[in-house]
VOBA-1610 file (N, C-alpha, C; in pm, whole numbers, padded with zeros to 5 digits, always signed):
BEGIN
Unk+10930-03542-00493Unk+10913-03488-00626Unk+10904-03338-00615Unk+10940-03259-00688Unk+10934-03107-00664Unk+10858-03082-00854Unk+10836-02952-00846Unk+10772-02889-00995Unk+10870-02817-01065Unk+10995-02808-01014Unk+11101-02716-01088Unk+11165-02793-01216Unk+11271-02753-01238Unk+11329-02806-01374Unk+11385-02944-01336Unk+11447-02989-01444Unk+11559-03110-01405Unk+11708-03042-01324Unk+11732-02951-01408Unk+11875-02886-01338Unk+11808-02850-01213Unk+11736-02765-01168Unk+11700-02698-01071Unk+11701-02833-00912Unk+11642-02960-00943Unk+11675-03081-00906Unk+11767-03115-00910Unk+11823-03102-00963Unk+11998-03138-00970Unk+12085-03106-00867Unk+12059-02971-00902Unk+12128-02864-00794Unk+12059-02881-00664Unk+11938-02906-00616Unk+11909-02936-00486Unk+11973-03084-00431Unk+11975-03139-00497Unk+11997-03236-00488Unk+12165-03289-00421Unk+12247-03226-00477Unk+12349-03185-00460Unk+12368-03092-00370Unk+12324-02970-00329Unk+12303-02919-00244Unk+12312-02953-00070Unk+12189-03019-00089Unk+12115-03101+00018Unk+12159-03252+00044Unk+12260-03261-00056Unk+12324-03379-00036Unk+12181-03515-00025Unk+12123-03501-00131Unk+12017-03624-00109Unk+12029-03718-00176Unk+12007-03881-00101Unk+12042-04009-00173Unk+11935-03997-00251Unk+11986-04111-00336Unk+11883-04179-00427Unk+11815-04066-00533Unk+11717-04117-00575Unk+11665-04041-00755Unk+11555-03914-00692Unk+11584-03798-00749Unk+11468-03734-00697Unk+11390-03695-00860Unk+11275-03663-00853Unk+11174-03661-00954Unk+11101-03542-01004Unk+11153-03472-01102Unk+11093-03357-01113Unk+10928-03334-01204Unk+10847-03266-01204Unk+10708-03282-01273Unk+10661-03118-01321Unk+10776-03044-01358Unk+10653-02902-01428Unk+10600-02871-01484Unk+10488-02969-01525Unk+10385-02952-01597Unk+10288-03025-01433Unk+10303-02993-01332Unk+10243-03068-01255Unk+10111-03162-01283Unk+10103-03260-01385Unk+10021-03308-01433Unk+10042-03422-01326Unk+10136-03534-01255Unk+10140-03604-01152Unk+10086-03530-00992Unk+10122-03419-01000Unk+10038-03351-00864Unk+09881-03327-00886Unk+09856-03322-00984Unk+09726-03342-00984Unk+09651-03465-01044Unk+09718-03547-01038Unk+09668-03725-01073Unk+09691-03751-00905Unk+09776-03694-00854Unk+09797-03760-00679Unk+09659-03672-00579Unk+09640-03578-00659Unk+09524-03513-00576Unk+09560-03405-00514Unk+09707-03329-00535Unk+09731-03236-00449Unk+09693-03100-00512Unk+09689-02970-00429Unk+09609-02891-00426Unk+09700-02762-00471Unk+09641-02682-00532Unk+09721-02552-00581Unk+09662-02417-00592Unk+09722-02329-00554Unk+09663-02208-00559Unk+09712-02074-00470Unk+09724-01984-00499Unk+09770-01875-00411Unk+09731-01844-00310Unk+09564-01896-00276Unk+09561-01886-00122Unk+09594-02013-00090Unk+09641-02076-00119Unk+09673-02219-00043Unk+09794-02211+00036Unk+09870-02096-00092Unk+10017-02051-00020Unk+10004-01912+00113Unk+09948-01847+00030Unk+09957-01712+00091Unk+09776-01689+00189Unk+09830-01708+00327Unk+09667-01750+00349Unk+09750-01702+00521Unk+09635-01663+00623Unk+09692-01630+00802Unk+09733-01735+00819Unk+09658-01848+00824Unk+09733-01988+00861Unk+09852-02048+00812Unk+09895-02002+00685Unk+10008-02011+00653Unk+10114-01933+00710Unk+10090-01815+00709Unk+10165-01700+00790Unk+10226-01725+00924Unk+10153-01780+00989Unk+10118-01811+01134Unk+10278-01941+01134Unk+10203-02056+01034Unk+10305-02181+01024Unk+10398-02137+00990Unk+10432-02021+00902Unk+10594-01967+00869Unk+10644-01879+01007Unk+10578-01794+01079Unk+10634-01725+01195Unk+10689-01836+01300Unk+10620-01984+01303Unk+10643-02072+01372Unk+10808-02134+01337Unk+10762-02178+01180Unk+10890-02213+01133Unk+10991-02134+01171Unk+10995-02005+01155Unk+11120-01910+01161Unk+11185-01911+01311Unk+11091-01917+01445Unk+11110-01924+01550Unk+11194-02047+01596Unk+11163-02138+01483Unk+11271-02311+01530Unk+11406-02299+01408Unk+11392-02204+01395Unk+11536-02141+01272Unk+11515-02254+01172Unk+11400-02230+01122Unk+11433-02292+00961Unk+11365-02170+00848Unk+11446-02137+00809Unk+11454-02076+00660Unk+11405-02093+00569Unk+11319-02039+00457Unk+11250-02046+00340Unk+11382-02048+00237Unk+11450-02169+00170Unk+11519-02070+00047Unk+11478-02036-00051Unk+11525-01998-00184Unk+11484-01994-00311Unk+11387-02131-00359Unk+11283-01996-00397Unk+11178-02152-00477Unk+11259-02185-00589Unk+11227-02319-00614Unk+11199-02375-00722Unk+11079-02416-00821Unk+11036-02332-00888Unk+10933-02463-00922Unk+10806-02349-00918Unk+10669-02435-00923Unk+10579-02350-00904Unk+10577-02325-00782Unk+10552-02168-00719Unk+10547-02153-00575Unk+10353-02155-00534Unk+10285-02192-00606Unk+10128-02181-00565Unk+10082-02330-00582Unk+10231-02448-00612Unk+10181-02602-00605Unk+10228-02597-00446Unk+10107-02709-00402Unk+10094-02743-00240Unk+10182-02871-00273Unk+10272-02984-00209Unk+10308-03048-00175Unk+10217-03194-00151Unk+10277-03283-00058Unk+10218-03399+00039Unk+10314-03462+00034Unk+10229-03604+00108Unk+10299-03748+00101Unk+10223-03868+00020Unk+10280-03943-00093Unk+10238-04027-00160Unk+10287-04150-00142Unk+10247-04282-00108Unk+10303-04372-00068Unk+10247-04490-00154Unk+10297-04551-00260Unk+10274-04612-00359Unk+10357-04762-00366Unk+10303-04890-00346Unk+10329-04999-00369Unk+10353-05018-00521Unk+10401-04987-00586Unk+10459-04982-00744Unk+10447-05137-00770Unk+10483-05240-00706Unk+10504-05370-00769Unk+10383-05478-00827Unk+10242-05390-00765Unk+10097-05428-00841Unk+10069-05375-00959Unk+10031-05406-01030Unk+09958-05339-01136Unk+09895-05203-01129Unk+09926-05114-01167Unk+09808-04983-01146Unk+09878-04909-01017Unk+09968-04998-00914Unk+10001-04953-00782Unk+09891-04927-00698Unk+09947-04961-00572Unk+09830-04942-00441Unk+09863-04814-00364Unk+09790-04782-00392Unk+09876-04651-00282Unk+09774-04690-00128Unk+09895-04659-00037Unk+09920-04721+00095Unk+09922-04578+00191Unk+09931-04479+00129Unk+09918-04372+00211Unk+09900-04253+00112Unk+09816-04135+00123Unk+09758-04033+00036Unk+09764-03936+00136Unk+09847-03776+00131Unk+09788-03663+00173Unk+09849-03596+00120Unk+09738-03514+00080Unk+09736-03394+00012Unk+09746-03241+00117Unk+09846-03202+00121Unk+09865-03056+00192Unk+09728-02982+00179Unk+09706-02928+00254Unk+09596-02842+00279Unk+09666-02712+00222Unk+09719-02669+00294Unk+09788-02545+00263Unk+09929-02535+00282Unk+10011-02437+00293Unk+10129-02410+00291Unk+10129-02415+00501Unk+10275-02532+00512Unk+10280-02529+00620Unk+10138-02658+00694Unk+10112-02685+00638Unk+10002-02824+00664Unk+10118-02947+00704Unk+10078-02975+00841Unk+10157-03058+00909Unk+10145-03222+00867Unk+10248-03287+00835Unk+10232-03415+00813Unk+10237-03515+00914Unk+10191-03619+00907Unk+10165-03725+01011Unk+10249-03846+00965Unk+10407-03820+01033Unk+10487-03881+01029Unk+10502-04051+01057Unk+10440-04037+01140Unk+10371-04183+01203Unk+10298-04289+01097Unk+10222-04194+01033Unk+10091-04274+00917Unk+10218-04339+00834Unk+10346-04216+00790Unk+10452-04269+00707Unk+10520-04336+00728Unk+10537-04324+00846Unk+10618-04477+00853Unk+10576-04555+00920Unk+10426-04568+00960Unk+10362-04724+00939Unk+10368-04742+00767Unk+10265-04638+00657Unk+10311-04669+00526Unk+10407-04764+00487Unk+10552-04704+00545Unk+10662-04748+00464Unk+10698-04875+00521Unk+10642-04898+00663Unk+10659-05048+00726Unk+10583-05131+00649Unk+10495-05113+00577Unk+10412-05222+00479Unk+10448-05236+00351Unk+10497-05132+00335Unk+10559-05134+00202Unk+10716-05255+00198Unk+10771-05248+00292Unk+10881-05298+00355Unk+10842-05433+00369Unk+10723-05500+00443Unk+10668-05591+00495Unk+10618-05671+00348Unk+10614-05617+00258Unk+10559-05674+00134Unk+10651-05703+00044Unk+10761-05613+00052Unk+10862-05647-00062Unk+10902-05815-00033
//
């Protein structure tokens, strides 16, 4: 899900060549029902700095934001087919550059998988 427009999604989307539906929210009223975190030091903070000098060193590039640039991100992992939904995995970015635990996700998505 990103906070930018619908076109602005569009165009990434296309871009980046990505399957399936992507989900836009700028009124980030779903990022903050999921619990994720926002704010300018969240973005602009040493530890962030630090994770972007890192990034840049394995050649990946910042492009053009989209969207709000002071909404933090995560991973939301939601069993949709219960009532209310279960969510099966929750993290909320700490900050900009807050490392995800790829593993948790795809055990997540193995249960999610395991249930359908």
């Amino acid at each position: 899900m990103g906070s930018g427009t619908p076109e602005q999604a569009r165009r990434f989307r296309e871009q980046e060549r990505v399957p399936g539906t992507l989900v836009t929210d700028p009124s980030l009223a779903a990022y903050r029902i999921a619990g994720m975190k926002r704010g300018v030091l969240k973005t602009l903070n040493p530890k962030s700095a630090l994770s972007a000098v890192r990034a840049l060193g394995r050649g990946h590039l910042q492009g053009a934001n989209a969207g709000d640039p002071w909404q933090q991100g995560g991973v939301l992992v939601v069993d949709a087919k219960q009532r209310g939904g279960r969510v099966l995995l929750q993290h909320a970015s700490s900050e900009a550059g807050d490392p995800t635990d790829f593993a948790a996700v795809a055990r997540a998505l193995d249960e999610l998988a395991r249930d359908a």
